[in-house]
C-alpha positions as CSV (number, residue, x, y, z in Angstrom):
1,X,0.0,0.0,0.0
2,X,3.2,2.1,0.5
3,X,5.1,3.5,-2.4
4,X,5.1,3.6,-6.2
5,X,2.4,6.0,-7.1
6,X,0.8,6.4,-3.5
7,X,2.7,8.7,-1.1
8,X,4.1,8.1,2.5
9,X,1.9,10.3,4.0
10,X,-1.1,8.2,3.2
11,X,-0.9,6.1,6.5
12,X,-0.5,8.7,8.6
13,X,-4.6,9.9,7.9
14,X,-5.7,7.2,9.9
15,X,-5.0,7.4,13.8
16,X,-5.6,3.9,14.8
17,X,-4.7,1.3,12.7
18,X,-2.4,3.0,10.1
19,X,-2.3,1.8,6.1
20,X,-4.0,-1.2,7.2
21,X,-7.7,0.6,7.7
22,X,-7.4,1.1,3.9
23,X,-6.7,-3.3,3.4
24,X,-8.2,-6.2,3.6
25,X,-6.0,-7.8,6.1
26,X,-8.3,-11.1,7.0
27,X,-10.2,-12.4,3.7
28,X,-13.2,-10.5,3.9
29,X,-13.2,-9.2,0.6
30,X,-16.1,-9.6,-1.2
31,X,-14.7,-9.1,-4.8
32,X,-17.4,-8.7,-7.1
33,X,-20.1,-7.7,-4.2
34,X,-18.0,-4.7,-3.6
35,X,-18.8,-1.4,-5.8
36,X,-15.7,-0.6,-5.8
37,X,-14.0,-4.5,-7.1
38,X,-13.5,-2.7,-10.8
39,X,-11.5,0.2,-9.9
40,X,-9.3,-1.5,-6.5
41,X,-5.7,-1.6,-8.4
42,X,-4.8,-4.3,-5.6
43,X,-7.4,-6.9,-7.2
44,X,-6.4,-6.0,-10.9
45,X,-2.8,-6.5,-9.9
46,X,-3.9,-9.6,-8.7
47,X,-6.1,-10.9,-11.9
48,X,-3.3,-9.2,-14.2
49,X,-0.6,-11.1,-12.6
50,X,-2.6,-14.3,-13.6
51,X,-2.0,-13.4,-16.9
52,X,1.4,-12.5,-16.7
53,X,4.4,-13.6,-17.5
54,X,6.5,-12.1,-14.9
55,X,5.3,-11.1,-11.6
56,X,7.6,-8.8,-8.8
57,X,6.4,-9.6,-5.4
58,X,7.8,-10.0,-1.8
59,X,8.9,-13.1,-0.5
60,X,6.5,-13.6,1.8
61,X,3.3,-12.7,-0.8
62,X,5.3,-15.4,-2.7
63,X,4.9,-18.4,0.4
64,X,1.7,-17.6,1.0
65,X,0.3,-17.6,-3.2
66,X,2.0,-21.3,-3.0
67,X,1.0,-22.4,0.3
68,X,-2.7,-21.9,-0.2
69,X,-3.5,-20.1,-3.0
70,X,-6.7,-19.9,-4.6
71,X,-5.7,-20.9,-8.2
72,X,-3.0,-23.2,-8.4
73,X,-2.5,-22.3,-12.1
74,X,-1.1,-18.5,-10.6
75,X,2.0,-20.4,-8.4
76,X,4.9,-19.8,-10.0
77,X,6.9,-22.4,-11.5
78,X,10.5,-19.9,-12.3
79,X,11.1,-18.2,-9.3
80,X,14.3,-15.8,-8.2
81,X,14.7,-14.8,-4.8
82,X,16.5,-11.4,-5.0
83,X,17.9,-10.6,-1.3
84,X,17.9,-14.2,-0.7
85,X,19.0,-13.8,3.0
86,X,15.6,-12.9,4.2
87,X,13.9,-16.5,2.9
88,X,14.5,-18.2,5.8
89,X,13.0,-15.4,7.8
90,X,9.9,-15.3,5.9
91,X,9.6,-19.3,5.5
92,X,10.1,-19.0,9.4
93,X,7.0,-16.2,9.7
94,X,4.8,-18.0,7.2
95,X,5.0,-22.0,8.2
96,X,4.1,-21.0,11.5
97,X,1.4,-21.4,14.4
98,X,0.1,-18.8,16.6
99,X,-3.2,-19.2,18.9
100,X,-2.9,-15.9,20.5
101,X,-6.4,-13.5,22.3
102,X,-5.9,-11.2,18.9
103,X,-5.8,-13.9,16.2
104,X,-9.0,-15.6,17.8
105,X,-10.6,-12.6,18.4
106,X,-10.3,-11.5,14.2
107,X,-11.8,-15.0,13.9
108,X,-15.0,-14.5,15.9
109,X,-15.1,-11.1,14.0
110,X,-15.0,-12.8,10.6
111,X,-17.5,-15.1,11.5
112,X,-20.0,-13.5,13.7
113,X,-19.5,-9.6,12.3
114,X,-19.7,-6.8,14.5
115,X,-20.8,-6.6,17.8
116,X,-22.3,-3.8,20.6
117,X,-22.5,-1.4,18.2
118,X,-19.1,-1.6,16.6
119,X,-18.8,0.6,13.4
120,X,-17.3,-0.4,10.1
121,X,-16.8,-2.4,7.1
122,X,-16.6,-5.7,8.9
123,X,-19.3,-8.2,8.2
124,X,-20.3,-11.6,9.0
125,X,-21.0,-14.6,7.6
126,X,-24.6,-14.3,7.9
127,X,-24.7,-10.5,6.3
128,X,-22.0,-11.9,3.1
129,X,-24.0,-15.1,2.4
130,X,-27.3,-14.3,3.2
131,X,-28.4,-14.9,-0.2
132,X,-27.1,-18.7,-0.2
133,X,-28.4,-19.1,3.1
134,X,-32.0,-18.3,2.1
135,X,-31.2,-20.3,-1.4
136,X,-30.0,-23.4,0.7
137,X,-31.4,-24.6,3.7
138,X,-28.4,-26.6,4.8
139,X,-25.7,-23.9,4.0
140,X,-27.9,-21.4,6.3
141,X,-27.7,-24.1,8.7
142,X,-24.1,-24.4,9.2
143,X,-23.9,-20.5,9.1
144,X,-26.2,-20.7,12.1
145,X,-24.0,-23.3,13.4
146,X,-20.7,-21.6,13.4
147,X,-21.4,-18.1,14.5
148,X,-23.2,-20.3,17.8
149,X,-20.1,-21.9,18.0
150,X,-17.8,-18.7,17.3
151,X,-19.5,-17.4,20.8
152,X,-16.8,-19.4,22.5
153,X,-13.8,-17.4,21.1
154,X,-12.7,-14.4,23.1
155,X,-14.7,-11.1,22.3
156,X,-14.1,-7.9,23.2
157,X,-12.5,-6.5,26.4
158,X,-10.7,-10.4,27.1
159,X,-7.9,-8.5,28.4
160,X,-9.6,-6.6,30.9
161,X,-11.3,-9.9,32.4
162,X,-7.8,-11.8,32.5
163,X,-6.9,-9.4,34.5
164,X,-9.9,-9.4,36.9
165,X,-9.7,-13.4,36.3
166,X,-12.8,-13.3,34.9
167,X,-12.6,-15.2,32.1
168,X,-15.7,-15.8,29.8
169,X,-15.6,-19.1,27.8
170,X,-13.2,-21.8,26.9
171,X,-10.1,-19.9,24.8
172,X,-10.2,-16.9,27.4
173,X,-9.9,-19.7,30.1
174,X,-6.9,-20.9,28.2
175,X,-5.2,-17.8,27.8
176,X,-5.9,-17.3,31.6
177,X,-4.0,-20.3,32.3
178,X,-1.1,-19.5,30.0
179,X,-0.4,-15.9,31.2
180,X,-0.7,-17.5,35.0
181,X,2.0,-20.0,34.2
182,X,3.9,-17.6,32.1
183,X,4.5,-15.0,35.0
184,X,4.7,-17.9,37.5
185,X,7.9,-18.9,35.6
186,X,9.2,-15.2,34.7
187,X,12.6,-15.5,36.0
188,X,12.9,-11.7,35.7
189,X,11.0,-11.2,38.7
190,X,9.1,-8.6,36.6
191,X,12.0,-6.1,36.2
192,X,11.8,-6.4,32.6
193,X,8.0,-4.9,32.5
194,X,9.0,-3.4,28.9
195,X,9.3,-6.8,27.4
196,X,7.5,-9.7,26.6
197,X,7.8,-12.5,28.7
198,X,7.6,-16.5,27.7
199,X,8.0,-19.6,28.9
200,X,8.4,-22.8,27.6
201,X,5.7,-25.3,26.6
202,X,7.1,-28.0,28.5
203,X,5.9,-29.0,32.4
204,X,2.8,-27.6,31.7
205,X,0.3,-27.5,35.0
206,X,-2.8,-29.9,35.0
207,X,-5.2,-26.6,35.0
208,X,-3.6,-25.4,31.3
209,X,-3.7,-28.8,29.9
210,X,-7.3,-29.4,31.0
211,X,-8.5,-25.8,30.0
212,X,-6.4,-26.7,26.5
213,X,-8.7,-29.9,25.8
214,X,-11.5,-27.7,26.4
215,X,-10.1,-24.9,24.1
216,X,-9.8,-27.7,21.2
217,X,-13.3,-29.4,21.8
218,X,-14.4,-25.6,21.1
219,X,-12.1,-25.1,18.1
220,X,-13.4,-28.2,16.6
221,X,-17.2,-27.4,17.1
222,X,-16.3,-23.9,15.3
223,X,-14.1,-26.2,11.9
224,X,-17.0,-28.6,11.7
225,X,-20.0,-26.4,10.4
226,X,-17.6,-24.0,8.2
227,X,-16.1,-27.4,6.6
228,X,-19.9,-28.2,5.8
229,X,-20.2,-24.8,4.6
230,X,-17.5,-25.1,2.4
231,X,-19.1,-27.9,0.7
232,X,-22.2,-26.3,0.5
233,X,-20.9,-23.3,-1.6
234,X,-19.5,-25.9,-3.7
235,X,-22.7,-27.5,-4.1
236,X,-24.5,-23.6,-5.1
237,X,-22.0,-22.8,-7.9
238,X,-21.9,-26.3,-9.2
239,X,-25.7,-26.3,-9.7
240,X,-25.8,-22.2,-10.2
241,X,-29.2,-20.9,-9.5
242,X,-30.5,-18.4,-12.4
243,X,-30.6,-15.8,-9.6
244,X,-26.5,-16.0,-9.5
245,X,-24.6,-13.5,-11.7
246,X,-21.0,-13.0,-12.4
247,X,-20.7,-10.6,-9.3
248,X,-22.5,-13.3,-6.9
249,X,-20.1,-16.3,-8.5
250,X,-17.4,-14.3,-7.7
251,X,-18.4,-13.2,-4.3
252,X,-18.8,-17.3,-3.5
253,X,-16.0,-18.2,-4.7
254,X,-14.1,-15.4,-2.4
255,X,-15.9,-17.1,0.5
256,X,-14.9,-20.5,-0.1
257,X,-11.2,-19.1,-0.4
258,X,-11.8,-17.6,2.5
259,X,-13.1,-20.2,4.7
260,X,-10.4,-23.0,3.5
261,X,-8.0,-20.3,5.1
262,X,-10.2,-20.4,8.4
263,X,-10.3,-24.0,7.8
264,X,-6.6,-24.4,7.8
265,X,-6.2,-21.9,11.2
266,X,-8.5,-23.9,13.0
267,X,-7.0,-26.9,12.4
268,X,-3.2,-26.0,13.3
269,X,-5.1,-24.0,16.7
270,X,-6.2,-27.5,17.4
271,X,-3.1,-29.6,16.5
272,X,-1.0,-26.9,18.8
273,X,-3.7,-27.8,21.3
274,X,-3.1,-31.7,21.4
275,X,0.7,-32.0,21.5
276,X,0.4,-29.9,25.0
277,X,0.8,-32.1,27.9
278,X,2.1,-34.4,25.4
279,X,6.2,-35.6,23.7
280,X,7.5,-33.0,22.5
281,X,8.1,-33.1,18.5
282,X,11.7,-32.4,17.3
283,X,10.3,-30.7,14.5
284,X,9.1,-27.8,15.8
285,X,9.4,-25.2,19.0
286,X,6.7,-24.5,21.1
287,X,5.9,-21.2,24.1
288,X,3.6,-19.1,25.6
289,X,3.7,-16.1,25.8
290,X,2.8,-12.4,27.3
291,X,3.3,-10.1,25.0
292,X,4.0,-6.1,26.5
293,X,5.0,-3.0,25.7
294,X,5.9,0.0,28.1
295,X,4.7,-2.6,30.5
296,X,1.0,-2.7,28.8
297,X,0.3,-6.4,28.2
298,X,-1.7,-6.6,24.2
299,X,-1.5,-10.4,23.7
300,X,-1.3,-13.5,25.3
301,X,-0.7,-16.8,23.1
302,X,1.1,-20.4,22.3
303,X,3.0,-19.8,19.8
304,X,4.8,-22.9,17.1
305,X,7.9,-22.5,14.9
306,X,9.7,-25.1,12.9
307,X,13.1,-25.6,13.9
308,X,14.1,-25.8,10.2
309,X,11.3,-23.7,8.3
310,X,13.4,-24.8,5.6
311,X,11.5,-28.4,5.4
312,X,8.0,-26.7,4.6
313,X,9.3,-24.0,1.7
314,X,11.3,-26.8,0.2
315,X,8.2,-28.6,-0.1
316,X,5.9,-26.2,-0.5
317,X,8.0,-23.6,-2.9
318,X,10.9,-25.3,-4.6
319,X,9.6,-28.8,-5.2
320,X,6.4,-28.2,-7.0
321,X,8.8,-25.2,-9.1
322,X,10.9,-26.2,-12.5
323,X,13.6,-23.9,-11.2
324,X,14.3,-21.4,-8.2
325,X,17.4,-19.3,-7.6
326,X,18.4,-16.9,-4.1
327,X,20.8,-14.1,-4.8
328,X,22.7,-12.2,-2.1
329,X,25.9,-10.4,-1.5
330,X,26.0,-12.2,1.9
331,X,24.2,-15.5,1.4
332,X,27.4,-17.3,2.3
333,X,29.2,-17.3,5.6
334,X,33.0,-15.5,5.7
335,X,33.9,-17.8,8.4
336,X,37.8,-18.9,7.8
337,X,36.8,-22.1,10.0
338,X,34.2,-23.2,7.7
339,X,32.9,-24.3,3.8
340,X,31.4,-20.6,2.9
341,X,28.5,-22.2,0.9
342,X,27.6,-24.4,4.3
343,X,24.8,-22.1,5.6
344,X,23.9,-20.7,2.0
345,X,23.0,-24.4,1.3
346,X,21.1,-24.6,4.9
347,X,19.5,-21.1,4.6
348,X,18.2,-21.8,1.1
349,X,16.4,-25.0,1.8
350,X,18.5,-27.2,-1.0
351,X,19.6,-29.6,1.6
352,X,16.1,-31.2,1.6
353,X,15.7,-31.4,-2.0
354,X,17.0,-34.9,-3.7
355,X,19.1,-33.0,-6.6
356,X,22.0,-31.1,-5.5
357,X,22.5,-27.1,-6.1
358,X,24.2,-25.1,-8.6
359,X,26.7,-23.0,-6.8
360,X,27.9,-19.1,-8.2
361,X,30.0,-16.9,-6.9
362,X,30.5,-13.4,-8.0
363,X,33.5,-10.9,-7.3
364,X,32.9,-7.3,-6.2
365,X,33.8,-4.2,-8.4
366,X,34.3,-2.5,-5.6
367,X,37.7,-1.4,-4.6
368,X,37.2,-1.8,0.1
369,X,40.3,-1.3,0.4
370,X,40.8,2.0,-0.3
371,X,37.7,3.6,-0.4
372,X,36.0,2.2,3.1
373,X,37.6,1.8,6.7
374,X,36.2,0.2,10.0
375,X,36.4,1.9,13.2
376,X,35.6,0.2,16.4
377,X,35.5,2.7,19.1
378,X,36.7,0.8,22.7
379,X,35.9,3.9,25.0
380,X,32.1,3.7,25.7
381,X,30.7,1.5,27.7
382,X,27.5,-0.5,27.4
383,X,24.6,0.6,29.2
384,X,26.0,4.2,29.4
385,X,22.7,6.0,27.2
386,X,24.7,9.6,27.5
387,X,28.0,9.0,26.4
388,X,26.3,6.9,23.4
389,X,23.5,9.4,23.0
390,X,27.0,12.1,23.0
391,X,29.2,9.9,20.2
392,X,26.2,9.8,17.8
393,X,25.9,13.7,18.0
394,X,29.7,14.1,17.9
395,X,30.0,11.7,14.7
396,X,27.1,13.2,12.8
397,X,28.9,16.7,13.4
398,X,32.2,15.6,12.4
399,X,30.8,13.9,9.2
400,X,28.4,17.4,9.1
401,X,25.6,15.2,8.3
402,X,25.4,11.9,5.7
403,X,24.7,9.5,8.7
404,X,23.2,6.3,8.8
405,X,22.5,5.2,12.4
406,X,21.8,1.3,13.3
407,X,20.4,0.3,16.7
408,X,19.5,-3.2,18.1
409,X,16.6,-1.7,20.1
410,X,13.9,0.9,19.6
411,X,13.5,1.9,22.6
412,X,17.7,3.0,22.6
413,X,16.9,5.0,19.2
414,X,14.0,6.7,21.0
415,X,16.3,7.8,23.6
416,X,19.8,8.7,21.8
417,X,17.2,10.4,19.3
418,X,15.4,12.6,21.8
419,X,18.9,13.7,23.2
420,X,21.0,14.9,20.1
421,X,17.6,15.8,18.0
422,X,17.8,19.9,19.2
423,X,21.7,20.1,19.6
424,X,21.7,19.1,15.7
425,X,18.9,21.3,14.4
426,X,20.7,24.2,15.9
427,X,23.7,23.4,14.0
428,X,21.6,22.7,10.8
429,X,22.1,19.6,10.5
430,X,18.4,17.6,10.3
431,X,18.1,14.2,11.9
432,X,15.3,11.4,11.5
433,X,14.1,8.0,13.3
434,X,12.6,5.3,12.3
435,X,9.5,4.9,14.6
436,X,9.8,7.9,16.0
437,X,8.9,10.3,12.7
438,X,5.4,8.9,11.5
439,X,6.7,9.0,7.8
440,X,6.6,5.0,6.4
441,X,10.4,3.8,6.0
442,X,10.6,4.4,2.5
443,X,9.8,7.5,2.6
444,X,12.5,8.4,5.5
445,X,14.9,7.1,3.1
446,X,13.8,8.9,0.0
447,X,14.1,12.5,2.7
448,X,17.6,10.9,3.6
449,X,18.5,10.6,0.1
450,X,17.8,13.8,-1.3
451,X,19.4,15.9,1.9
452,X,23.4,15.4,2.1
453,X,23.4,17.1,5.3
454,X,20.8,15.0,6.8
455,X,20.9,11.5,9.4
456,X,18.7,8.7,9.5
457,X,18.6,6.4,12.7
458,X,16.7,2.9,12.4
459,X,16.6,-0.9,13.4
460,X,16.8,-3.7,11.3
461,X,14.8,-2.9,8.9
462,X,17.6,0.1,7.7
463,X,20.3,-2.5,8.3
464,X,19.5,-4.5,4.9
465,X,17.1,-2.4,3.2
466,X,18.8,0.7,2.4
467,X,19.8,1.9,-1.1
468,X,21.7,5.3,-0.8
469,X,24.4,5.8,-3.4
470,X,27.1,9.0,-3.2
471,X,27.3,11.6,-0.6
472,X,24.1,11.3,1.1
473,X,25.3,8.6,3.1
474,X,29.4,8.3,4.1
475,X,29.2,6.8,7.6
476,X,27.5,4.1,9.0
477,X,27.4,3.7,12.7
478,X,26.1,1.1,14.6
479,X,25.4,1.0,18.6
480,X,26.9,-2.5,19.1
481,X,27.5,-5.8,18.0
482,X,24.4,-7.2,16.8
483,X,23.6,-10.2,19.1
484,X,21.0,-12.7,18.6
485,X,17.8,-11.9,21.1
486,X,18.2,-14.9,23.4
487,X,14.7,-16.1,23.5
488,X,13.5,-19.5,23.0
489,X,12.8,-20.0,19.6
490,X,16.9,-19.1,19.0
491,X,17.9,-21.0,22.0
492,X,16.4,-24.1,20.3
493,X,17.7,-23.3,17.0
494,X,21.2,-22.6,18.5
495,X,21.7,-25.9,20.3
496,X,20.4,-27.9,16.8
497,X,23.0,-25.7,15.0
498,X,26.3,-26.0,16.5
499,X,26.0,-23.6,19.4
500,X,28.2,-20.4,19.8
501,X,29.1,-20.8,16.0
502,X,25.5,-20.5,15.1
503,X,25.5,-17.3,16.7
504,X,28.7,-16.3,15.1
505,X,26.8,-17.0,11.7
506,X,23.9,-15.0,12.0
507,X,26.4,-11.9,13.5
508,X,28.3,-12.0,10.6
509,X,25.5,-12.1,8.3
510,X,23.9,-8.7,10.5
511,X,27.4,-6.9,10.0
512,X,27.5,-7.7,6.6
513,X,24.6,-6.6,5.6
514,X,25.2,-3.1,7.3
515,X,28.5,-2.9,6.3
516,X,26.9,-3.0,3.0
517,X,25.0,0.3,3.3
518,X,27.8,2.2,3.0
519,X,29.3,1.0,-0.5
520,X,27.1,1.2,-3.4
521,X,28.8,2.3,-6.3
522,X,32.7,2.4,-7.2
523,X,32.5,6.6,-6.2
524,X,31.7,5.7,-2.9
525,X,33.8,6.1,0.3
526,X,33.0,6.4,4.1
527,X,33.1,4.8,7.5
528,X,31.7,2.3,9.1
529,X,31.9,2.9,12.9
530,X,30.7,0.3,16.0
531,X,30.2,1.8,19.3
532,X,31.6,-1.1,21.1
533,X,34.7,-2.6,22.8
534,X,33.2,-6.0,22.8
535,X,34.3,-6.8,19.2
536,X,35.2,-10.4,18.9
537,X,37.6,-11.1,16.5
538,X,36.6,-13.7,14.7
539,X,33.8,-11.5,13.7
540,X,36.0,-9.2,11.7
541,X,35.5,-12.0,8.4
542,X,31.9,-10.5,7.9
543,X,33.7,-7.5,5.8
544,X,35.5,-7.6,2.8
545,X,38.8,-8.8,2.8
546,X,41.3,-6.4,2.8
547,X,39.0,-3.7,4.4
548,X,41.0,-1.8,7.0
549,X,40.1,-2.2,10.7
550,X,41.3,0.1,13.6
551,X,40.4,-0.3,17.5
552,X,40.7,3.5,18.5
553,X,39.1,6.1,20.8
554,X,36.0,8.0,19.9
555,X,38.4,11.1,19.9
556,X,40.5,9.2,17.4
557,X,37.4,8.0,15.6
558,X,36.4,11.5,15.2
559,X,39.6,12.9,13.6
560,X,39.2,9.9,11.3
561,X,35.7,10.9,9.9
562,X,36.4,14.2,9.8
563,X,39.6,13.7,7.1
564,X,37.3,10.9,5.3
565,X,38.7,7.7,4.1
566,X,41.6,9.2,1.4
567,X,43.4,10.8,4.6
568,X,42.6,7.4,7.0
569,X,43.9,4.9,4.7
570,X,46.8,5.4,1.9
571,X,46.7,1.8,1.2
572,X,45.2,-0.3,-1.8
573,X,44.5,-3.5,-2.5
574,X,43.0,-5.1,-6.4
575,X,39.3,-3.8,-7.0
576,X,38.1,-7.4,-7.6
577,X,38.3,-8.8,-4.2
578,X,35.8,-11.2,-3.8
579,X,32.7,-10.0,-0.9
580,X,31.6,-13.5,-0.2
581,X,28.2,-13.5,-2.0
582,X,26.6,-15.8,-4.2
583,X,23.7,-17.6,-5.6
584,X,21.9,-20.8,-4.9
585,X,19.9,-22.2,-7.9
């Protein structure tokens, strides 16, 4: 909904939900019902692309058209993976399981529509198919039956009656029982009220497994009437009454898609539901979980992951293709210790495939040697927020602008942001933030762009997704090494994955990428400076060999920028050193 023709100040009209009050976000399009089906440009995107020979799309949009999409015709059977890095992470987002108070609550909306007086577009099933249910008896039946049945999903205010422990049917009882166990076994004594908390699904307590069998008996009552439905609606277009034009046809047959999908949710809900209290499968990683912010708890859930989400886009997206191909600068590990294409091959989900991968690897035009340095500045110490918030205003000065600045945590940004923010203005130099501007991310790089004299800071989403050629950006800076989050679903992932090198792996990878912000043509030249003693050096692989790297003070780090790279580095080494990318096909 964000960029090409529309601008970045479009999500910022709408003060609750953002962009996605202008999307369909659950299935309840009603494509040819809707007045407006002939003009929305997302659904003739969507019928054009069946036509087309080439489509451009995300990854995830990708997993999802090829894990249940409604034509099987549109999956694509060529595919190239550009930025190849991020598949695992959205194989990892799209194979997985989450039975959280939000997710069931957008089911009981789906089903049962809007309710005490609630406003908007969202309808029912009864006010979408109340044409088929008057046509058919026993389609209007099993509508009937499923929003009865929908009355045992949470509805509004669930939070609020956790919280009094007052919980009103089956899946608010469960989710009473997993936030109970959840803080029981916080081992943060709640000193980390900012976070989320989580626990693992393991050891459960009788009252949680009990209150889950109950949860599933209600999950199944809710799949078995919609599964009828489903059938039903095949039934109606099969044997079309003269009543049902295009438009209606069309509006069915967005039903039936959408139901499979609420088909599909059900059934994982209830499959989470059975392996509680039960052997753990190695397969896959399960939790609950509180989920906070600013010590406001918004969700409470059991959440599944694969351990390899890998196995399910192998088999879901590159088996049924005639060819696939991921393409990254930093798809293979630098590590001296180990084969480079090791983890390209893991990441990439060839391992599970019978044939074996073609391998490419591509040398770099750029010359690193000469026209980029490294600074790790060894004088500020973690935790301190005012000497960190002071180096970030002391090397945006020094560089007078041009700044690229990468933080591991919001909530850091925020803070080093609302420090140097005035002292910078005064000096004309104009700095912006991710989540702290309410300009889409995009768009903050697009301002960043076309000011030399201007700073960006950001989180990870800056750290591989920036695209700022020449002066506008000539120093990257990042807080600190970026560490893996140590929650669960890594602690897992890091044990089945040869521990502290697994870690090592997915640093390199993060530094890599960031590092890679700051080259982007052979005229470019800058810094790339970490705010952080605790540099291991094994981690100094993830950059480009023969890239200079100095351990100095931020006084020393300053002088540095200030000269720019020709005056820090009178060395060269041959353009074509290779960066360690590649392609999987």
């Amino acid at each position: 909904m964000i960029g090409g023709d529309l601008p970045g100040w479009l999500g910022t009209l709408f003060r609750k939900r953002g962009i996605t009050a202008l999307t369909d976000q659950r299935g309840e399009c009603v494509y040819a019902g809707c007045p407006h089906y002939r003009k929305c440009f997302i659904e003739r995107a969507a019928r054009a692309s069946a036509q087309a020979d080439l489509v451009i799309a995300n990854h995830a949009l990708v997993m999802v058209n090829a894990a249940r999409g409604r034509d099987h015709a549109q999956r694509p059977t060529r595919v190239i993976f550009d930025e190849g890095h991020h598949v695992f992470e959205a194989a990892d987002s799209t194979f997985a399981a989450v039975l959280s108070g939000q997710e069931a609550i957008e089911l009981r909306r789906w089903i049962i529509g809007p309710e005490r007086g609630n406003r908007g577009r969202r309808r029912g099933l009864l006010a979408r198919l109340a044409d088929v249910s008057s046509y058919d008896e026993a389609g209007g039946e099993a509508v009937e039956d499923a929003v009865e049945a929908a009355h045992a999903l949470p509805s509004d205010g669930w939070l609020q009656r956790l919280n009094e422990n007052e919980p009103s049917g089956p899946l608010e009882a469960l989710l009473a029982q997993v936030r109970s166990t959840t803080y029981a076994r916080d081992e943060s004594g709640g000193q980390e009220a900012g976070y989320g908390i989580e626990t693992e699904a393991s050891g459960l307590p009788g009252e949680l497994i009990e209150a889950a069998g109950d949860a599933q008996a209600a999950l199944s009552a809710i799949r078995a009437p919609l599964i009828k439905l489903a059938t039903r609606l095949e039934a109606v277009l099969a044997e079309a009454p003269d009543w049902l034009d295009g438009q209606g046809r069309a509006r069915i047959e967005g039903a039936r898609h959408s139901l499979s999908w609420r088909i599909d949710l059900l059934t994982a809900w209830e499959s989470l539901l059975e392996r509680l209290g039960g052997p753990t499968d190695p397969e896959f990683v399960d939790w609950l979980c509180v989920e906070r912010n600013d010590a406001r708890e918004f969700d409470i859930g059991i959440h599944r992951r694969w351990l390899d989400p890998m196995k399910p886009f192998a088999k879901v997206v590159l088996e049924p293709a005639h060819g696939v191909m991921l393409t990254s600068a930093t798809l293979t590990d630098r590590s001296p210790d180990s084969d480079p294409w090791e983890a390209a091959i893991a990441r990439s989900g060839a391992q599970h495939l019978d044939s074996q991968p073609l391998l490419s690897a591509a040398d770099s035009p750029f010359d690193y040697a000469s026209r980029a340095e490294v600074l790790i500045v060894t004088d500020i110490k973690k935790g301190d927020l005012p000497a960190l918030a002071g180096a970030y205003a002391r090397l945006i000065e020094a560089a007078e602008g041009g700044v690229l600045g990468l933080f591991t945590a919001i909530r850091r940004m925020r803070a080093v942001h609302g420090r140097i923010a005035d002292r910078l203005a005064r000096a004309g130099l104009p700095l912006y933030a991710q989540h702290v501007d309410p300009i889409d991310t995009g768009t903050l790089v697009d301002i960043f762009r076309d000011d030399p004299r201007a700073s960006l800071l950001g989180t990870d989403a800056l750290r591989d997704g920036v695209d700022v050629p020449g002066e506008s950006l000539r120093c990257v800076v990042m807080e600190q090494v970026p560490w893996p989050r140590p929650d669960i679903l890594h602690k897992a992932r890091r044990a089945a994955n040869g521990g502290s090198a697994h870690d090592d792996r997915i640093i390199r990878a993060r530094l890599a990428q960031a590092f890679g912000r700051l080259i982007r043509s052979k005229d470019d030249a800058g810094h790339f400076v970490v705010l952080s003693s605790a540099f291991p050096s094994r981690l100094l692989s993830a950059f480009p060999p023969g890239t200079p790297v100095t351990r100095l003070t931020l006084d020393e780090a300053l002088l540095r920028v200030e000269q720019g790279v020709a005056g820090a580095s009178n060395s060269a080494s041959p353009a074509n050193e290779p960066v360690g990318g590649g392609s999987v096909e």
